[in-house]
C-alpha positions in Angstrom: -11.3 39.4 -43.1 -15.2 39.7 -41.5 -15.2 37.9 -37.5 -18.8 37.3 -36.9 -20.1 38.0 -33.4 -21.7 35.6 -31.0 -25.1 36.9 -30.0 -26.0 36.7 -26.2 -28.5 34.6 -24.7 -30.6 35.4 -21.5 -33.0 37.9 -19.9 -32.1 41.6 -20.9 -33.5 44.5 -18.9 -35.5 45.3 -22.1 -37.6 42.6 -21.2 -37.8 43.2 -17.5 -39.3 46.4 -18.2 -41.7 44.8 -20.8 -42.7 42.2 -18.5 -43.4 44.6 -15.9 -45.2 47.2 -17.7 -47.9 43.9 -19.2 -48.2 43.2 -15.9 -48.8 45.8 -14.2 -51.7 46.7 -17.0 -53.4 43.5 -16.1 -53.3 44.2 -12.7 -55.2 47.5 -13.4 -57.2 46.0 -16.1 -58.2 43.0 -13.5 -58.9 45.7 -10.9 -61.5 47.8 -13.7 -63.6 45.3 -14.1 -63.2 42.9 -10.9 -61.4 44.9 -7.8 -65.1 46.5 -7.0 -67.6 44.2 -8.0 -68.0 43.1 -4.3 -66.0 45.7 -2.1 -66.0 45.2 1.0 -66.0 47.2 4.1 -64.8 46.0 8.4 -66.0 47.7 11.1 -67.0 46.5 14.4 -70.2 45.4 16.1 -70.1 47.8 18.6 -70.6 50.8 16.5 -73.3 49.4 15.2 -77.4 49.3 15.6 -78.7 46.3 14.7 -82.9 45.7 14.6 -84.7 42.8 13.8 -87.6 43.0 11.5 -90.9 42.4 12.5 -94.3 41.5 11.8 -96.9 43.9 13.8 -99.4 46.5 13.9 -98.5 49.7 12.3 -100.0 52.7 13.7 -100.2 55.4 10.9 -99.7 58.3 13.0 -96.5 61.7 13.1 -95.3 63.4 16.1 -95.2 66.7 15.8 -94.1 69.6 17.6 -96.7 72.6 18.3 -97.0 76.0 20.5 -100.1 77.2 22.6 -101.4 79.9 20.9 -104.6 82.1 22.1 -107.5 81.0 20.1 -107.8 84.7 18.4 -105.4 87.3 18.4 -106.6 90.7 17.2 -104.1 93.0 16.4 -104.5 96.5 16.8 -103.4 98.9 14.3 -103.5 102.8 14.8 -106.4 104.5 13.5 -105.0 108.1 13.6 -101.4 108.6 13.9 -100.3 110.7 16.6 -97.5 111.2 19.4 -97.7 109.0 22.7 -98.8 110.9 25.7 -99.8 108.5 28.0 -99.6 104.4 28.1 -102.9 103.3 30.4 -101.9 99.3 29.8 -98.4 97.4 30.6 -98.2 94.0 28.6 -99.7 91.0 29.9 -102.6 92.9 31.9 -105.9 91.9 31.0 -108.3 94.3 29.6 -112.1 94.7 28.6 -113.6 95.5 25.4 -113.7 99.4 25.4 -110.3 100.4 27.8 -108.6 102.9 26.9 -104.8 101.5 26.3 -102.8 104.3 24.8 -103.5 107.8 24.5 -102.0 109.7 21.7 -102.0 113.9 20.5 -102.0 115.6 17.3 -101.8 119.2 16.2 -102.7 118.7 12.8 -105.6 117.0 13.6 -106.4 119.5 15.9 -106.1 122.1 13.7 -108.3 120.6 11.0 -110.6 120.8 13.4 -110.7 124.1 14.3 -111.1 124.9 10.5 -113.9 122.8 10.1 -115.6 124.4 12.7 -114.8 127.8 11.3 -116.3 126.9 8.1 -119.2 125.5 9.5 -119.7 128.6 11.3 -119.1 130.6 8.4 -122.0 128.2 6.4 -124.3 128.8 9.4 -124.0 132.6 8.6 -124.5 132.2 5.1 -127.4 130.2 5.2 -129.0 133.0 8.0 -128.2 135.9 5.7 -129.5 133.8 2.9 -132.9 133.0 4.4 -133.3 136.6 5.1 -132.8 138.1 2.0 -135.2 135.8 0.8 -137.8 136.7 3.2 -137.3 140.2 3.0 -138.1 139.4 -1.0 -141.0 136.9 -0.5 -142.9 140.0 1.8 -142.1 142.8 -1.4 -143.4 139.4 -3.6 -146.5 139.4 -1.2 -147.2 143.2 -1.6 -146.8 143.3 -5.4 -148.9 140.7 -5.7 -151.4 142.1 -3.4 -151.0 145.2 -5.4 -151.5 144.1 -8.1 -154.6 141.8 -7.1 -156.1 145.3 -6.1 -155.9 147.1 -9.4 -157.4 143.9 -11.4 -160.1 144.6 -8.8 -160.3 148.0 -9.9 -160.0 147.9 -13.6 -162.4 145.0 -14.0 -165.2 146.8 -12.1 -164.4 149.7 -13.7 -164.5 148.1 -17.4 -167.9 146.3 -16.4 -169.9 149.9 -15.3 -168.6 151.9 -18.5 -169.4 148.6 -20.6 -172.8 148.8 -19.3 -173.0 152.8 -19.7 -171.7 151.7 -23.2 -173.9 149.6 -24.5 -176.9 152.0 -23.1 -175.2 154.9 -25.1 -174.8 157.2 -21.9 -170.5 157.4 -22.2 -168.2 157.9 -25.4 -166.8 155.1 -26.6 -163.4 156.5 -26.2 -164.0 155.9 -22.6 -165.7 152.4 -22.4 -162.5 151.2 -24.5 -160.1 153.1 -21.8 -161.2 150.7 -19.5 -161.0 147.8 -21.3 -157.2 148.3 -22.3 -156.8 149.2 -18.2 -158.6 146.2 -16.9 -156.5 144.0 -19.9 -153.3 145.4 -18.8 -154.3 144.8 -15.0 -154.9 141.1 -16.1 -151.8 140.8 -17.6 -149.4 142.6 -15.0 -151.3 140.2 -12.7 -150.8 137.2 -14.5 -146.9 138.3 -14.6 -146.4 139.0 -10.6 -148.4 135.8 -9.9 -145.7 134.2 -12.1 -142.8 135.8 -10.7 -143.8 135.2 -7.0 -144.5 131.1 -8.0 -140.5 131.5 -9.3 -139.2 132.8 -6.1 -140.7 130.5 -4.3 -139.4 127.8 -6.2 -135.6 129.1 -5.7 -136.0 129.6 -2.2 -136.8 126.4 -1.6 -134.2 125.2 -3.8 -131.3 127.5 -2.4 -132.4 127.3 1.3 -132.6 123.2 0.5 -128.7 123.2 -1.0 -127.5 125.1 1.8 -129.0 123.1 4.3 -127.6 119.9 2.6 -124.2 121.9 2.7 -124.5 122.1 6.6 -125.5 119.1 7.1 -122.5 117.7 5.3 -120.3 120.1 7.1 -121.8 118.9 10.6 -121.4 115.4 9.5 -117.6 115.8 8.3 -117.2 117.8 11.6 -118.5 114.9 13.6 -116.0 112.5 11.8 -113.1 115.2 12.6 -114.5 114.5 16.5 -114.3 111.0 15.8 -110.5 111.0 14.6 -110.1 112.7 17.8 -111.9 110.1 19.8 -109.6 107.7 17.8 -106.5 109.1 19.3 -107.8 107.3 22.3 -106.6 103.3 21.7 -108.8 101.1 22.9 -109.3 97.1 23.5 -111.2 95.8 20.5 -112.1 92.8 22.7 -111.9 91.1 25.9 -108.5 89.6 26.6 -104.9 90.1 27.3 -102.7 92.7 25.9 -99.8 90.2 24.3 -97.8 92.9 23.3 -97.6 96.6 22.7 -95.3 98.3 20.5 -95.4 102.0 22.2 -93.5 104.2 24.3 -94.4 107.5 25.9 -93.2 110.3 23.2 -93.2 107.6 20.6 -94.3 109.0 17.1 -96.7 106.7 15.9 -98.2 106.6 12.1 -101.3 106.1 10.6 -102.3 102.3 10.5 -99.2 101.2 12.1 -99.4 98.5 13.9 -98.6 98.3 18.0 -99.8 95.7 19.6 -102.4 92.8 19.9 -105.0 91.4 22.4 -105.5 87.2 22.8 -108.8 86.0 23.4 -108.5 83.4 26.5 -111.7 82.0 26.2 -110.1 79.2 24.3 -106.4 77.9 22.7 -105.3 76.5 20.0 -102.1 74.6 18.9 -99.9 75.4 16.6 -97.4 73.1 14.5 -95.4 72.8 11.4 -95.0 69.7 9.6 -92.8 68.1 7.1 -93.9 68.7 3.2 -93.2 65.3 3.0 -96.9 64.5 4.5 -98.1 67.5 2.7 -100.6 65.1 0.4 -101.7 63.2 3.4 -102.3 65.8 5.8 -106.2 67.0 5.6 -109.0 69.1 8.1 -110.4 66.9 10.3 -107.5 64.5 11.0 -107.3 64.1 14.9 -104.6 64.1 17.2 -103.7 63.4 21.1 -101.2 64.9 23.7 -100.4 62.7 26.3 -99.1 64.6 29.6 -99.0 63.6 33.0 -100.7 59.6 32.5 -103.5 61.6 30.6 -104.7 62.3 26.7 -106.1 65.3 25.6 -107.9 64.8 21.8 -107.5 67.8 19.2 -108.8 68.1 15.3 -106.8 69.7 13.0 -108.9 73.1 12.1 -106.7 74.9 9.6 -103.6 73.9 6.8 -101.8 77.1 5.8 -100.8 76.6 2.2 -97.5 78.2 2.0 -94.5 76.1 2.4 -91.2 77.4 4.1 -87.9 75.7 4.9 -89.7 72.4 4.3 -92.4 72.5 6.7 -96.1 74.2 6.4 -98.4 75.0 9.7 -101.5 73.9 10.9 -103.8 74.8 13.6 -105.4 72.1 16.2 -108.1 72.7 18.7 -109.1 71.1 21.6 -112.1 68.9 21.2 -112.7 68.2 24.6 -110.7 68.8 27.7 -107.0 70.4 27.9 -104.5 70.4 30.2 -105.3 72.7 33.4 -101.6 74.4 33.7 -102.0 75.3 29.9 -100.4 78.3 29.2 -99.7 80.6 25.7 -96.3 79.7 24.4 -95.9 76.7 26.2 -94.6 73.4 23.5 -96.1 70.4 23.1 -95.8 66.7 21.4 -98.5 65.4 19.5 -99.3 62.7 17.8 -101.1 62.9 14.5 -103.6 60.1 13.3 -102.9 60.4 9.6 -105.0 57.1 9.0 -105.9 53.9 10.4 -104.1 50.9 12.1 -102.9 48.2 9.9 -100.8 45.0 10.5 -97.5 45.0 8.8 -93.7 44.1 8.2 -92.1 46.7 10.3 -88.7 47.7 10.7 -87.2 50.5 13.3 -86.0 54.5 12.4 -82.1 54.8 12.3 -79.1 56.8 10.3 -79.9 54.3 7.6 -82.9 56.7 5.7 -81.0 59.4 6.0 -77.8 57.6 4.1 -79.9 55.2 1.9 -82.8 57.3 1.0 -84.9 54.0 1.8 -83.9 52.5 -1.1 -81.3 49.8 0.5 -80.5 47.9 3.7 -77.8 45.6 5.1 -78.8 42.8 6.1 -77.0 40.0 8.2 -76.4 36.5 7.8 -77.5 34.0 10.8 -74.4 34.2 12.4 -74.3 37.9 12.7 -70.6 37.7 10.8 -71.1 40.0 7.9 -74.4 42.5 6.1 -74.9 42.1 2.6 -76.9 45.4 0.5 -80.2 44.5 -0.5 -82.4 46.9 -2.5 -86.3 47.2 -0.3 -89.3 49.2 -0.8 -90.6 51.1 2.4 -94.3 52.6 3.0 -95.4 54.7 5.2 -93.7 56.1 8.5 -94.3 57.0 12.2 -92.2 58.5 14.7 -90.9 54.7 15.6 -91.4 52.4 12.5 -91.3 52.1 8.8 -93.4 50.5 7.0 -91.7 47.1 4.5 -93.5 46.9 1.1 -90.9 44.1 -0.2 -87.3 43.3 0.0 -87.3 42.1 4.0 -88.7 38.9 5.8 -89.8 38.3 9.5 -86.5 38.0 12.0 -84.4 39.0 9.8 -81.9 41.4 10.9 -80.5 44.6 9.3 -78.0 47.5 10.3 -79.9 50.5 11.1 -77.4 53.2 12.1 -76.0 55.4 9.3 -74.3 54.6 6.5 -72.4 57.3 5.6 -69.0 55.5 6.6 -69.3 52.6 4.4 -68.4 54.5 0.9 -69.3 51.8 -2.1 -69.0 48.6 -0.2 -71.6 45.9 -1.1 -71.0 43.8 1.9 -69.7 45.0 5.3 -67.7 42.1 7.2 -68.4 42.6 11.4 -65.7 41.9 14.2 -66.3 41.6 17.3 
């Protein structure tokens, strides 16, 4: 016969495992979409910075950092390439316009000039033969057409007398028409050294004129050559000091290298680089100050290089009045850059924060100092000290102005003491 089986009541492990498994999903489900919504970060007052904001005036100005710099440097580049034989100047000397700084050699250029002198010579020899052959055949010109001025002479007198005889019947006609055909033939062999004589004389003076053009352009060309020898001499372009020079005795030095540069003292300049962030707002014109020693020194802003590297571009300042006395080239200085004009504001001080926020958030604290909730703000312009508040901050209150970067996600940062 069947026996039917009791079935047992209570908890089975089944279940434990079931209850566990829901619950732990809830947990992680309750963590999804509550655990972060207001994380929370501790840390303690001491390592923070902690500013109040305030309302003041905001001076729209940059530091910057800048070099002395001459007000001109000229470079000097080699005009003729050549071996060193001789340095006149040591770096750092002052020179005049003129002094001879280096002295250089060079055999080819020697040589080329000792051809160009041989062919000049050889062009002064042609152009002497030349004019002499040409002489010698403007005198034989001279005599034939002398010559031949003497027999038209003679044939026309003698054609006149037996035309005369002629027509009084005392010669033969035979013989009055002799002299005609003699005294025309005369005329025509006249006519033809008269002719010839105007065309030598027209390509003398053409020849002797080329060849003298010739010369000239060979004495000119050989008066460059002396030139490029002159040029082997390097000279100051301009007043100054010699900044650097690039040169050492037996040094080969090319053609339009260059080695070295004078700076013209009679003024200086300041040079800087500045942040492309104030790229827009930087223009000619803008002025500046140094302040050294208890005293200010005013400078406008004279050049803006275009070209941006590593996320700066230079300018160039000048002095607009006087300038320190113990100014020297390469010496650094700060400045400060009016980039436009004082206004009253909501102002709050530099820290970590930009760098961690962007400028997009704060912390702020309560009243009593116990915790900093985020808040989203809006900043304006900057200086070296302050930024300025658009919206998102109110007089006295205070915010954390160190860096961020340890706080991860957290939406409110609880301060001990």
């Amino acid at each position: 016969m069947d026996i039917q089986l009791e079935t047992k009541k209570g908890i089975k492990k089944k279940h434990i495992a079931i209850a566990i498994g829901v619950i732990t999903a809830l947990f992680i489900i309750w963590k999804l979409l509550f655990g972060y919504s207001k994380a929370t970060f501790k840390t303690d007052k001491n390592r923070l910075s902690i500013a109040k904001v305030k309302q003041g005036e905001f001076d729209d100005y940059i530091s910057i950092s800048g070099s002395v710099a001459p007000i001109t440097t000229i470079y000097m580049d080699a005009y003729e390439g050549g071996r060193v034989v001789e340095k006149k100047v040591e770096e750092g000397a002052m020179v005049k316009k003129g002094d001879i700084i280096l002295r250089l050699e060079n055999q080819n250029l020697y040589e080329r000039i000792l051809a160009s002198e041989n062919n000049l010579a050889l062009k002064q020899n042609d152009l002497r033969s030349t004019r002499l052959n040409f002489d010698a055949r403007q005198i034989e010109g001279q005599k034939s057409l002398a010559q031949s001025d003497y027999e038209l002479i003679q044939k026309k007198r003698a054609y006149n007398q037996n035309k005369t005889l002629f027509e009084e019947e005392l010669i033969a006609k035979e013989e009055y028409l002799k002299a005609k055909e003699g005294y025309e033939l005369a005329k025509r062999n006249n006519q033809i050294v008269l002719k010839q004589t105007e065309q030598d004389n027209k390509l003398r003076t053409a020849t002797m004129s080329e060849l003298n053009s010739d010369l000239a352009r060979m004495r000119k060309t050989l008066s460059m050559v002396y030139d490029r020898i002159d040029h082997l001499n390097v000279r100051a372009p301009a007043d100054g000091q010699l900044g650097y020079l690039d040169a050492e005795i037996g040094q080969s030095i090319d053609e339009g290298e260059r080695i070295g540069q004078i700076n013209v003292l009679t003024d200086f300049k300041i040079e800087a680089a500045i942040d492309e962030h104030y790229i827009d707002r930087v223009q000619r014109n803008l002025k500046a100050i140094i302040e050294r020693n208890g005293k200010t020194y005013p400078l406008r802003l004279r050049k803006i290089f275009p070209e941006v590297r590593n996320g700066k571009f230079r300018v160039d300042l000048v002095f607009t009045d006087k300038k320190p006395e113990t100014i020297r080239t390469g010496q650094n200085y700060t400045l400060k850059l009016q980039l436009g004009e004082s206004n009253e504001a909501l102002l709050i001080p530099r820290g970590g924060f930009y760098q961690s926020s962007g400028g997009q958030y704060v912390f702020v604290l309560d009243e009593e100092e116990a915790y900093a909730v985020k808040r989203p703000i809006r900043l304006g312009k900057q200086n070296s000290q302050y930024f300025e508040v658009i919206e998102g901050l109110k007089p006295n209150e205070k915010i954390i102005t160190s860096s961020y970067n340890g706080f991860g996600n957290a939406e409110k940062i609880v301060i001990t003491n």
